[in-house]
N, C-alpha and C positions, 0 to 999 in steps of 0.2 A: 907310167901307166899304173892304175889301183888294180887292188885284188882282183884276180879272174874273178867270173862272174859263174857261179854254180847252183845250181837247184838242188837244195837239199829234200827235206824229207815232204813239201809242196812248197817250192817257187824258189825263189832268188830274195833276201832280206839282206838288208846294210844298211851302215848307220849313213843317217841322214846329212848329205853334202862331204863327207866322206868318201864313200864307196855309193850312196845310191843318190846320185847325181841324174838331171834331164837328161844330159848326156848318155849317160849309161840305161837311163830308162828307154831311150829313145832306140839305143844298139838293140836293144831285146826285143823293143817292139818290131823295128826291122825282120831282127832273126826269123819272129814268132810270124811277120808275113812273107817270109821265103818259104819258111815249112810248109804255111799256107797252101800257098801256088804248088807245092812241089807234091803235096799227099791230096790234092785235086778239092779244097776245100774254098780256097776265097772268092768263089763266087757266091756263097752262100753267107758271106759277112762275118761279121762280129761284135760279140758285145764286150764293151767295157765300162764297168764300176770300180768304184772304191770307195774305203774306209774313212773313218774320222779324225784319220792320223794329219800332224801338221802338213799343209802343201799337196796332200791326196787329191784335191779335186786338178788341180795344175798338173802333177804330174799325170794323171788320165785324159787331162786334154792333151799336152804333150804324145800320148801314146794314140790318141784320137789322130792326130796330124800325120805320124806315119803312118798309118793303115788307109788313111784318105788319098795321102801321096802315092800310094802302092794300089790304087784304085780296088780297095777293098772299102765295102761301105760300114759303116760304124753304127750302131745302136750305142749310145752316148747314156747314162744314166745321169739323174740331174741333180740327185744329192745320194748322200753316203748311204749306202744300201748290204745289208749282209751277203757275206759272201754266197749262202744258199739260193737266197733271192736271186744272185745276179747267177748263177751254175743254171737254175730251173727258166731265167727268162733264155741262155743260150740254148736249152732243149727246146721249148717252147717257138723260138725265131726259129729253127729249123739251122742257129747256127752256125760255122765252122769252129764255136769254140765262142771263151770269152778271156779277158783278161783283167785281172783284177789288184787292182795299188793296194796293197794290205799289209801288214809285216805280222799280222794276226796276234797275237798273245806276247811279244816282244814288249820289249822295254820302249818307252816315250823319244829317242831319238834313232828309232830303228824307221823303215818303211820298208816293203817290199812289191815282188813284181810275182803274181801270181796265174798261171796259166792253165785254163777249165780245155777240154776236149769237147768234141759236140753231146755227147753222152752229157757233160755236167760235171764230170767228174776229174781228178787230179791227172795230169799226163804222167804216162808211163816212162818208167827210169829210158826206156828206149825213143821215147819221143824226146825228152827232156835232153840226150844226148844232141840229137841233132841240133836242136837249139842252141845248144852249148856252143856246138864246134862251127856253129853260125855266130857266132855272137864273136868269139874268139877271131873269126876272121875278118871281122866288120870294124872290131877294133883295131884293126890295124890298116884298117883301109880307110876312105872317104865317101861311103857309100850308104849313108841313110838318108833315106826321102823323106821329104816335109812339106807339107800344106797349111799355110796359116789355118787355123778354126773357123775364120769366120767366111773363108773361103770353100772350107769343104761342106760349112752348115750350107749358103748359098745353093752349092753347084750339088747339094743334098747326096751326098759324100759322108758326111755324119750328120744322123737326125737325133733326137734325144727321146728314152721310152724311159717310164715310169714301170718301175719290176715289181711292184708292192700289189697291184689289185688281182696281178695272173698268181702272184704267189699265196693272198689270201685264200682268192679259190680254194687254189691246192690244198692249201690248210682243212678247209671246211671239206673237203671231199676224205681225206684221209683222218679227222678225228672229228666225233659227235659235241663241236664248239658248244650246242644249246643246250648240250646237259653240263657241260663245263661251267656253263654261265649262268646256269642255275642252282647250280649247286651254294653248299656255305662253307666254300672252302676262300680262305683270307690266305692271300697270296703275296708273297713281298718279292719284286723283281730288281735287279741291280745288274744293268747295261753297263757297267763300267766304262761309262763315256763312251760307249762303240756305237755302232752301225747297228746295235740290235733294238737301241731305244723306239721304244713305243709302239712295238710289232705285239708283243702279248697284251698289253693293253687293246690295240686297234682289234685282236682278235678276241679278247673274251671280257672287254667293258660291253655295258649296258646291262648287266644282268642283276642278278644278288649275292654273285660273287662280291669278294672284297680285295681289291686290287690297290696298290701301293708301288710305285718306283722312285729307288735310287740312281744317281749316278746317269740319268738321262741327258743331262744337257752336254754338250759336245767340249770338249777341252784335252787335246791332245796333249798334255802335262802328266795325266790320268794322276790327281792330285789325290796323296794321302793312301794309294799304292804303290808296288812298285813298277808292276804293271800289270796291263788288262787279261790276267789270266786267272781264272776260276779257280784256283786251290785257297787251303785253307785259311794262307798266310794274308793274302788278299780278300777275305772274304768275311774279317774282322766285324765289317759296319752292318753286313747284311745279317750277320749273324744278333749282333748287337738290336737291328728293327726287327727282325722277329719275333725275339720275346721282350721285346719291348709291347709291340702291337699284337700277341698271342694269336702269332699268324698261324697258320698249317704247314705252310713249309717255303721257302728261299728259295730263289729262281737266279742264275746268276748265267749270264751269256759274256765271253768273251769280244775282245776287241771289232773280231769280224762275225759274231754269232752261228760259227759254225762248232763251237764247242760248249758246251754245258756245264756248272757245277751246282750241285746241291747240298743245301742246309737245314736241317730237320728243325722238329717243331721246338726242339729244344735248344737251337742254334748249333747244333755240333754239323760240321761239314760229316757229306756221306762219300765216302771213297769212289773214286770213279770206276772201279772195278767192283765196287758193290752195286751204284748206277747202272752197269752195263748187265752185270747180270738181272739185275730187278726188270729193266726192258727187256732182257732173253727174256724171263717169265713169262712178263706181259703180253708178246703175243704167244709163246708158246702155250700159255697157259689160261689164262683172259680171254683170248681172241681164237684161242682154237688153230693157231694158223702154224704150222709146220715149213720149216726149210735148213737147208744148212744156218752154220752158225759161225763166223770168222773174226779171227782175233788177230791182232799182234804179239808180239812175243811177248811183251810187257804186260798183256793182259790178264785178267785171271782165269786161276784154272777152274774157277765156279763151272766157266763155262762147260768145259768136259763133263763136267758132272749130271749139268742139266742136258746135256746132250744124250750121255748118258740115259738120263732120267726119260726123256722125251723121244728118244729114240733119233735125234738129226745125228747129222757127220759136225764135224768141229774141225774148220782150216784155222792152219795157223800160219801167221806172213812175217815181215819184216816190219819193223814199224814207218809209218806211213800211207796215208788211203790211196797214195800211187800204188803199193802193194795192195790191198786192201780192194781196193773197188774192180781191178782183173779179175780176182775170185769170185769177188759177189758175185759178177757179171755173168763168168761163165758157169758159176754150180746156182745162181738164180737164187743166192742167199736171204735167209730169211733176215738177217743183222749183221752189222758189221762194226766194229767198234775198237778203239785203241788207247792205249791209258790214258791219253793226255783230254780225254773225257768227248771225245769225238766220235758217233757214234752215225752209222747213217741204214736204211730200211729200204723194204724191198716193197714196191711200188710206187716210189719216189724216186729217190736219185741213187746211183753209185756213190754217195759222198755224204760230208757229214754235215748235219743240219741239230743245230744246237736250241734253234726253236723249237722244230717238232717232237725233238727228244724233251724237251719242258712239257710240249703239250700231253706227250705218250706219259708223262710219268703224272700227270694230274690226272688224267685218266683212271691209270693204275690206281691212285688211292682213291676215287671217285668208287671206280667198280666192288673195289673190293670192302671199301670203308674204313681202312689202316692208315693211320700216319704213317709218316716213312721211318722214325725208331720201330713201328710195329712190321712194317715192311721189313726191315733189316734181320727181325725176331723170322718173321717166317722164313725167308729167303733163307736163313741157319737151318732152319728147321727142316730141310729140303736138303741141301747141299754141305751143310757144315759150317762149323764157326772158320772165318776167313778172316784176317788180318793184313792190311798192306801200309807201308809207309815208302815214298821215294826222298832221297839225300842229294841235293845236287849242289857241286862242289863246282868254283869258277875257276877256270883255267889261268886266268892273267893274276889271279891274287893268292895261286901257291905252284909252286912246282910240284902238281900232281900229274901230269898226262902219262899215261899208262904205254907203256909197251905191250902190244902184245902178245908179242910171244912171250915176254917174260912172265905175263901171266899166266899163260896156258904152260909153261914150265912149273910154276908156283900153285898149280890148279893141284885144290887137297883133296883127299881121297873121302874127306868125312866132314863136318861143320857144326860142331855144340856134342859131339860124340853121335849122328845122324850121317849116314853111307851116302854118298855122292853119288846118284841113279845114273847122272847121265850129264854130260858137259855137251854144250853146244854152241857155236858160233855165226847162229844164222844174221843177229844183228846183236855187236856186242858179244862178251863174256856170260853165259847165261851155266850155272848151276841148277840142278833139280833135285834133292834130297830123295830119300827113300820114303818118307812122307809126305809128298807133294808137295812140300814149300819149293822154294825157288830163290834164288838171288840172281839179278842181272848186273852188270858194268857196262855202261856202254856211254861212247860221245854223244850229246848233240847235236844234228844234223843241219838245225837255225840259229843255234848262240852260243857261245864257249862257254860251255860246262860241259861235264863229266855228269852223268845221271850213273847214281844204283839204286835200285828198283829189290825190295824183299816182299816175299805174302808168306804166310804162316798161320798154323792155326791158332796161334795166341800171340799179344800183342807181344810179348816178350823174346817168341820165339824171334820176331820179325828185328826185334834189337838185337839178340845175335847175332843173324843174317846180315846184318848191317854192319855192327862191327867188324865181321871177320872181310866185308867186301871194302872197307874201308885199307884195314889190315894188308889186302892183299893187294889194294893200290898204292901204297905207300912201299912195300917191298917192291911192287912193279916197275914204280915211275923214273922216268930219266932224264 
């Protein structure tokens, strides 16, 4: 038998023919329709899509077939479609959920099995259990159902819906696309081969904007990175056609475009904890509009501040929009966002949508008339100079995994000659200075590594933070 099958921090990912096998896609999908039946939801269906990852449309037929066999009907997507698109078409049907083939920002031999609630949003570490301990006992038994495709398309068992024209709506109901599109802001977008290709085009061509995309055409290799994920290290070329093309600013959508990164006018990547707070602004400040405010632990403490500033409350979760979108939910958040540049809004979905955070942040310099280095100038000038870098170390290429109690034995009383405020273990090893910087250590939840996470208010400060979290995983490790 392969690795148990676990949901990390949203879905089940493994490498492909390995560990994420039809087989094992097919156990999950099983599982996913007991829970079904058992929390009174499969009469109301399900949708499932997936990414542009190799064999994504095959394994969703595959997951098609169990839920056909299981007489639950299927809304079938007909090509690769972003993960937000396929969460808003399951509110939209009215539902039991969707499921989604995606391994999201992983590396080119990963895929994974991703599962939305009717909400749209990530299942709760407590639903996700069940599935678990369903899944766990499917593999040891001989009990998944299966309907050929062409069988369940016939007896109309699975039909196929296009998620793209309910999702543009959406779009245009939640941002002023026709000032967007009129505006002369020259725009460079880079889908890194995902599933986000040609969505900001489709919404804000025809106008006098100036629109440009990279990386549109589909090639699960995701050739010339390493993989489909928005940071700096991969964001080389976009950075390289901006000032090539003396664009306004980089637009970069991961694998399944529910995560965002950005590139200023001068090609320098903008911190995603700078991103998250520039959207608190936005509607805090822009748009007038007031609500709580919810972070990850990893995120920054801008936010506090503008909370502060603005007078909301400020949660803080574990990382994960499974954690994440309960709170929204119930404090009716105005934002909710987590380092890994996933951010999602309140009158939309529980979850994170990496288009409409592009669309909110064009907006922003639209309203205000700031590039985003002038954006980054004011956001200081509000809340303080902020600094963040993350360090992420592979578990198979040193013997670093941390213990942790040895670390919280090893946890220092001070860091660069700066008083240790407050130690905390809500996800990971997390330090908080008497200055508000911060150092975090923590695992991975979708791929071996080890992340430390530092902010500071000067770049330097944040390479200390670094070093001594380095430091204190190399005394740690066993």
């Amino acid at each position: 038998m392969s690795n148990p099958i676990k949901f990390g921090t949203d879905g089940w990912r493994g490498i492909i023919a390995q560990d994420f096998t039809f087989d094992n896609v097919r156990v999950c999908t099983q599982a996913v329709a007991e829970y079904l039946k058992e929390a009174g939801l499969a009469g109301r269906g399900l949708v499932i899509g997936y990414d542009t990852r190799f064999a994504s449309e095959d394994f969703a037929a595959a997951a098609s077939e169990v839920m056909a066999a299981n007489a639950i009907k299927v809304s079938l997507c007909p090509a690769a479609s972003p993960t937000p698109v396929i969460s808003l078409a399951a509110v939209n049907q009215k539902a039991g959920g969707a499921v989604i083939i995606t391994a999201s920002h992983n590396p080119a031999s990963w895929n994974g099995f991703k599962f939305k609630t009717e909400s749209g949003s990530s299942a709760s570490p407590e639903i996700t259990a069940r599935i678990e301990a369903k899944i766990s006992h499917l593999r040891q038994s001989d009990s998944v159902k299966r309907l050929p495709l062409a069988q369940a398309l016939e007896q109309k068992l699975v039909s196929y819906l296009d998620p793209a024209p309910a999702y543009y709506q959406q779009m245009a109901k939640l941002v002023d696309l026709e000032a967007i599109r009129a505006s002369r802001l020259k725009i460079v977008i880079d889908s890194m081969y995902g599933a986000g290709a040609g969505y900001f085009r489709k919404l804000l061509g025809g106008g006098t904007i100036g629109l440009s995309e990279i990386n549109e055409t589909r090639n699960p290799l995701f050739p010339g990175i390493k993989q489909p994920e928005p940071v700096a290290d991969n964001l080389t070329q976009l950075a390289d056609t901006v000032i090539k093309e003396k664009a306004s600013v980089g637009l970069a959508t991961d694998g399944d475009a529910d995560r965002i990164g950005i590139v200023d006018e001068n090609g320098v990547y903008i911190s995603t904890l700078h991103v998250f707070a520039l959207l608190c602004l936005y509607l805090l400040e822009i748009r007038g509009q007031r609500g709580p405010i919810v972070k990850t632990v990893t995120m920054s403490g801008m936010a506090y501040r503008l909370g502060e500033l603005f007078e909301v409350p400020v949660y803080e979760t574990g990382v994960g929009f499974k954690y994440v979108a309960p709170v929204m939910t119930a404090q009716a958040a105005l934002i909710g966002g987590e380092e890994s540049g996933g951010y999602g809004f309140r009158g939309h979905l529980p979850e994170r949508d990496g288009i409409l955070a592009g669309l909110y942040f064009l907006d922003l310099m639209l309203k205000t008339g700031k590039s985003p280095s002038q954006l980054i100038d004011y956001l200081h000038s509000k809340v303080g100079p902020h600094y963040y870098r993350r360090v992420d170390i592979k578990l198979d290429d040193r013997k670093v995994t941390p213990d942790a109690n040895r670390l919280r034995e090893l946890a220092p009383g001070s860091i660069d000659g700066v008083k240790v405020a407050n130690t905390d273990t809500k996800d990971g090893l997390r330090f908080t200075l008497a200055d508000n910087s911060w150092l975090l250590i923590r695992l991975s939840q979708t791929e071996p590594l080890l992340r430390l996470y530092a902010e500071g208010g000067t770049p330097e400060r944040v390479a200390g933070l670094l070093k001594k979290a380095q430091e204190l995983v190399s005394a740690g490790a066993r």
